[in-house]
Each structure stands twice: as structure tokens, then as C-alpha cells.
C-alpha positions as CSV (number, residue, x, y, z in Angstrom):
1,X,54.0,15.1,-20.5
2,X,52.6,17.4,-17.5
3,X,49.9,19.7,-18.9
4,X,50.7,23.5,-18.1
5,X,48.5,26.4,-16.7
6,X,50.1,29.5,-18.8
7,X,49.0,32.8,-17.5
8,X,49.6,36.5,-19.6
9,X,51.2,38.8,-16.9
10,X,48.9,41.6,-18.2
11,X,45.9,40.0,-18.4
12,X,43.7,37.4,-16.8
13,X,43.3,35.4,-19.8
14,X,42.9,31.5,-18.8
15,X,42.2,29.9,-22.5
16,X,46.0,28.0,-21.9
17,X,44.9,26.5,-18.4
18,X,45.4,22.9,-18.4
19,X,46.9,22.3,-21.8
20,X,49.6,20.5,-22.5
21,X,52.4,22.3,-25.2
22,X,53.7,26.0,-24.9
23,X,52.0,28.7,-27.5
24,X,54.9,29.5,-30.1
25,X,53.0,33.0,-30.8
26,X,53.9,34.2,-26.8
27,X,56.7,36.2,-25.7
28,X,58.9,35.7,-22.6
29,X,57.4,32.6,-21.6
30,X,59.1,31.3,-18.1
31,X,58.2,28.4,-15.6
32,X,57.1,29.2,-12.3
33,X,56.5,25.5,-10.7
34,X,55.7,22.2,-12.0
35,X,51.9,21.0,-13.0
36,X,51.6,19.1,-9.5
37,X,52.8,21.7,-7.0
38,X,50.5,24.4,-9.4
39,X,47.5,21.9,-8.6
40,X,48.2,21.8,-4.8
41,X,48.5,25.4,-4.6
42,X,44.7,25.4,-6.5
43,X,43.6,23.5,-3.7
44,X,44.4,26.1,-0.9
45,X,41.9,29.0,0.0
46,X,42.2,31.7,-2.1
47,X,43.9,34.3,0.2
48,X,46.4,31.5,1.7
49,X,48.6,32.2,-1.9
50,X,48.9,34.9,-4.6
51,X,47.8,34.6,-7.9
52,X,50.6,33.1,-9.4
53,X,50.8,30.0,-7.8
54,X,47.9,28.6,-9.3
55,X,50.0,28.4,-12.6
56,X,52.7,27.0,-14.0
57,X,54.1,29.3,-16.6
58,X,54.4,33.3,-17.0
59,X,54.5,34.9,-19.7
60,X,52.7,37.5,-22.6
61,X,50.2,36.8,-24.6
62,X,49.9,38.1,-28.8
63,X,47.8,40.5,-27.8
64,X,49.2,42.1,-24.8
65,X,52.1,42.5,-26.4
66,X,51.1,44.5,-29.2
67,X,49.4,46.7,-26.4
68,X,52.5,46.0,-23.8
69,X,55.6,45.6,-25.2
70,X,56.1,46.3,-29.1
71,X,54.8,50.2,-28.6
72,X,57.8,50.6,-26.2
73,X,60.2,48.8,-29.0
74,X,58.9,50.9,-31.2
75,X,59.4,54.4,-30.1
């Protein structure tokens, strides 16, 4: 299996770059690009492509979403 470089959408927390199975405790996880064209786009000059590229998968981390999201389910 390709590893995955999993990114929060709120935050820049990086402890699930380069690992290789999805978190079960994050929500809305989606793929952006497979591991290879991630690592290709990590090899470009920072301000040749946007944050997102570097990473394969989007999503929200435990603890943004008790910040994020479950307030506005909530109320």
C-alpha cells in the first residue's frame, strides 16, 4: 500500500505525513491525489503550488472538530 500525507483543513497538523492507514477518529476524510503525484508536487518550489498539493488526503482532525464542526451541530 502507498503511504498517505493527511492534512486537517483547520490546522497545520503534520503527525499523519507519511503513514500508511487512514485515522478512524477523523471526520470527512477525502483524497486529493495519489502518494506519487503528492511527492512530485513536494519537490517543486514552494510558491510554484498551493498547500494542498503536498498531500494526499483532506480532512478534520478530533480536535478541530470539537473546535470546528460539532459546536455548529450543536446549536
Amino acid at each position: 500500500m502507498e503511504k498517505i500525507r493527511l492534512v486537517c483543513m483547520f490546522c497545520d497538523r503534520d503527525d499523519y505525513d507519511h503513514v500508511e492507514a487512514l485515522p478512524t477518529d477523523w471526520f470527512s476524510v477525502d483524497e486529493i491525489e495519489e502518494y506519487r503525484d503528492a511527492m512530485q508536487a513536494a519537490d517543486l518550489s514552494p510558491k510554484d503550488i498551493s498547500q494542498q498539493d503536498w498531500f494526499t488526503h483532506i480532512g478534520v482532525c478530533p480536535s478541530c472538530y470539537e473546535v470546528e464542526i460539532r459546536p455548529a451541530l450543536v446549536s
